[in-house]
C-alpha positions, 0 to 999 in steps of 0.5 A: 641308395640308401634311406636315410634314418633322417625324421620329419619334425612335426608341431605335436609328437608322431610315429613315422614309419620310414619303410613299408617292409616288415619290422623296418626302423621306426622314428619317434620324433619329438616337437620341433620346428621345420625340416625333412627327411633326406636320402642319399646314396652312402655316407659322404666321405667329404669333411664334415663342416667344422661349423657343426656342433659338436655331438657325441655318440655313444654305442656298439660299433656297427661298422668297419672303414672308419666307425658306424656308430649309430648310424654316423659314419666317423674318420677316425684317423687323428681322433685320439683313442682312450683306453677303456680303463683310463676313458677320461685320461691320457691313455691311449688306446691303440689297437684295432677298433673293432666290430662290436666294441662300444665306444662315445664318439665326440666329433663334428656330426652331419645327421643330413648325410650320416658323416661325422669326423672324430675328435675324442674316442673313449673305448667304453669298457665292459667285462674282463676276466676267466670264464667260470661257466658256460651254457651252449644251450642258452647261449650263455656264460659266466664271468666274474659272478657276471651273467654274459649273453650271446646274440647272434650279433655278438662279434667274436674275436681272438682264439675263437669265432663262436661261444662253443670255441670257448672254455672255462678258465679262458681269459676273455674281455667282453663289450656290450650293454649292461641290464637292469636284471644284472646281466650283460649282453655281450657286443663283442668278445676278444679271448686271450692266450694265458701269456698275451699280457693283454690282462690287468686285474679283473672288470666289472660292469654293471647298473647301481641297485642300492648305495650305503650311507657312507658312500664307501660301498653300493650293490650292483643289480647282479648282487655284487657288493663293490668296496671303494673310496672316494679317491677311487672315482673316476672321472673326479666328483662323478656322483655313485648313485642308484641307477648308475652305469658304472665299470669297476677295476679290481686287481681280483675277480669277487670273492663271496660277491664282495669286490674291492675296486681299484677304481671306479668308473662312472660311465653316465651320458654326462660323463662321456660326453664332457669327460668330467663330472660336470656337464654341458648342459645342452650337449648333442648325444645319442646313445644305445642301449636297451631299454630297462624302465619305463615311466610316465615321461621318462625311461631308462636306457642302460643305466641312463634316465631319458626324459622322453616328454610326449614321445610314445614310450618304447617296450621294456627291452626294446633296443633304441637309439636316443637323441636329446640334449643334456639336461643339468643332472645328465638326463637327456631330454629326447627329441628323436628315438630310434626302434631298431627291429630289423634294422635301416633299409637299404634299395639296390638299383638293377641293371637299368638304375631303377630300384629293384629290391629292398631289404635290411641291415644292421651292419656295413663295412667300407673297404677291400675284399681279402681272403677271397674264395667265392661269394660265400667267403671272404672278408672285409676289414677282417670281417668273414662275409657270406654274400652268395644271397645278396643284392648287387648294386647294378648286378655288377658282381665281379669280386676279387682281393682288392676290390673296393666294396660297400657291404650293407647285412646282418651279422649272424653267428660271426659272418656278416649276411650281405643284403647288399653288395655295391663295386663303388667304382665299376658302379659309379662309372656305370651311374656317371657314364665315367667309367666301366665295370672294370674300374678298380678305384673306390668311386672317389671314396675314402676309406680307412684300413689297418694293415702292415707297411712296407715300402722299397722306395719311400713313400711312392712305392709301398704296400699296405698288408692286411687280409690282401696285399695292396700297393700303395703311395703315401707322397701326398699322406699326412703322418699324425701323432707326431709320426714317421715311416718305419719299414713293417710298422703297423698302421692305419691309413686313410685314402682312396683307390685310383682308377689302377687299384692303387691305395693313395693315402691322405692320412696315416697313423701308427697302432698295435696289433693285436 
């Protein structure tokens, strides 16, 4: 089972400690009225009641098979995705959503169960451009007169899996956190081959340090002087002011630290959330950032102001996640901050159902073993997973290519370190007296995967290629965006597995490979 990362609201602000273990998730929650934490098993795959309010969620990617964003779990097949460069238009964006890319998730949120269903997804963009230096020693590289650094959290993706596969003069686009300092913690990285055509002009990221009179140029915190009209601003009438959070597009990487934008992105709370300059005021968000300041009742998050009231104030560099509400000028007034330390907690049942350990995670993944060699190595959506120290939910752990798995760890230089592992099927046969440990379905969840379709009797008899090959019938799947089969076409598809390890899709939609 899982501990929520639920809070209970007391009349005066407190501290609560979800877990006993050391450095566990710590809640800070805001006045309120009555209500409790809860506890459940996994995040429901159920739809999410369209009753909810709408709330928006703005962060890394924590997790493949839908999208973890801030501990939610979203569908996302039928969201519509917008590109990074175009985060307010009509662009679409259509690759592969990854681990590690930063993303504002508007949908449906049921916090109770951590489950959400996505309206509108906007690819948060970073940095884009050719390496100019790189310290292995510091873990560190240079980018556009842009300080990049890696973590042990940092996913990379493309021709290389760490920082020492990297080369100056590679063309690589970086997702992650902007700083106060002016540098850029870096999520998630994807490098690219010189003839890809996966690059147009250069991008900038970064936090407004000062703004001239005239409104036709401002200085970001690293130094760069960014030239622009008004006209370039993007989304219309968005305000450019000191603090800002802004991602700017130029046709050239800086010359001198001078830039000149082709456009400028105002990437605020506000923004994100209702897609314009104006803003809903009362609008549910939660963002995560790091924390660059602190004072009195309020805080900046990444370029974002908090209003934090009488909440305990987190450290300077502390990463967070905060809840609150949109205030007419686009600070959130925060009701509930998470601390990340060591991430949430997680309980893994023995043999005999009770809870046998008790460990951490920051990262999750939903989905079929692939690329299978031994518990050390394999993957899960497409991610390289070391699971030869984890826990087995029921000590059921007899993994295979096509096993459907919930996977709980901590990503550490580009492999996610399992803390646990769970057979959803063979488990919920075992808990319910259903089934056995043989049972090859995904325990009546649905999942999500990108892969190739082929059929050779449309649609009962296909089958879904990814890191493994998986037999699937799409009879009862619903095509979105207007979509239809074409033989070898990539997908993303939404189902579940039978009991005889068939993926039956309910949804289905085309994408790009990358």
């Amino acid at each position: 089972m899982i501990r929520s990362s639920g809070f209970t609201r007391q009349w005066q602000s407190r501290i609560q400690l979800m877990t006993t273990s050391a450095g566990a998730l710590l809640v800070l929650t805001a006045c309120g009225g009555g209500g409790s934490s809860a506890s459940v098993s996994s995040p429901p795959q159920a739809t999410v009641n369209p009753s909810l309010a709408v709330s928006t969620y703005t962060g890394p990617v924590a997790g493949l098979g839908s999208i973890i964003v801030n501990g939610v779990r979203f569908e996302t097949v039928g969201a519509f995705v917008h590109d990074g460069d175009d985060p307010y238009g009509s662009a679409k964006y259509q690759s592969v959503i990854g681990l590690g890319t930063t993303v504002a998730v508007a949908g449906n949120v049921d916090e109770k169960s951590a489950a959400g269903s996505a309206a509108d997804i906007r690819i948060v963009g970073g940095l884009r451009g050719k390496i100019t230096a790189i310290d292995l020693q510091l873990g560190t590289l240079q980018l556009n007169a842009q300080l990049v650094k890696i973590t042990n959290n940092t996913v990379f993706d493309g021709n290389t899996t760490s920082l020492a596969g990297l080369l100056v003069g590679n063309q690589i686009e970086v997702y992650g956190l902007p700083q106060t300092d002016g540098s850029f913690v870096a999520t998630r990285i994807e490098s690219y081959t010189e003839t890809s055509g996966a690059f147009n002009g250069v991008a900038v990221r970064g936090i407004v340090a000062s703004t001239t009179a005239g409104d036709d140029s401002f200085t970001l915190a690293n130094g760069i002087s960014v030239s622009y009209s008004a006209d370039k601003v993007v989304p219309k009438g968005a305000l450019i002011r000191v603090g800002s959070d802004v991602r700017i597009i130029s046709a050239a990487a800086p010359v001198s630290g001078k830039l000149l934008a082709t456009k400028v992105l105002v990437l605020g709370a506000g923004e994100l959330t209702s897609g314009s300059s104006t803003y809903t005021i009362g609008s549910i968000v939660k963002i995560k950032g790091i924390v660059d300041s602190v004072s009195g009742s309020s805080m900046v998050v990444s370029g974002t102001k908090v209003d934090i009231g009488n909440l305990p104030a987190p450290a300077i560099g502390a990463v967070v996640e905060v809840k609150g509400s949109l205030s007419s000028t686009g600070t959130i007034v925060a009701s509930q901050i998470e601390l990340e330390g060591n991430g949430r907690s997680v309980d893994v049942l023995g043999v005999n159902g009770q809870v046998t350990y008790t460990g951490n995670y920051k990262q999750e993944l939903y989905g079929i073993v692939g690329n299978y060699v031994s518990l050390s190595s394999f993957t899960v959506q497409g991610v390289q997973v070391d699971a030869s120290k984890a826990r087995f939910e029921y000590g059921v752990s007899n993994l295979a290519n096509n096993s459907y798995v919930e996977i709980k760890g901590n990503l550490v230089n580009g492999i996610l370190v399992a803390t646990k592992v769970e057979l959803k099927g063979a488990t919920t046969g075992i808990s319910t007296g259903t089934g056995n440990s043989s049972d090859l379905s995904s325990g009546n969840r649905n999942f999500e995967i990108y892969a190739t379709l082929n059929c050779t009797s449309y649609p009962a008899t296909c089958s879904l290629t990814g890191s493994s090959v998986l037999n699937a019938n799409l009879s009862a799947a619903r095509w979105e965006d207007g979509g239809q089969y074409v033989n070898g076409m990539y997908v993303e598809a939404k189902g579940y597995l039978d009991a005889k390890g068939v993926f039956q899709v309910i949804k289905i939609e085309a994408k790009k490979k990358r």
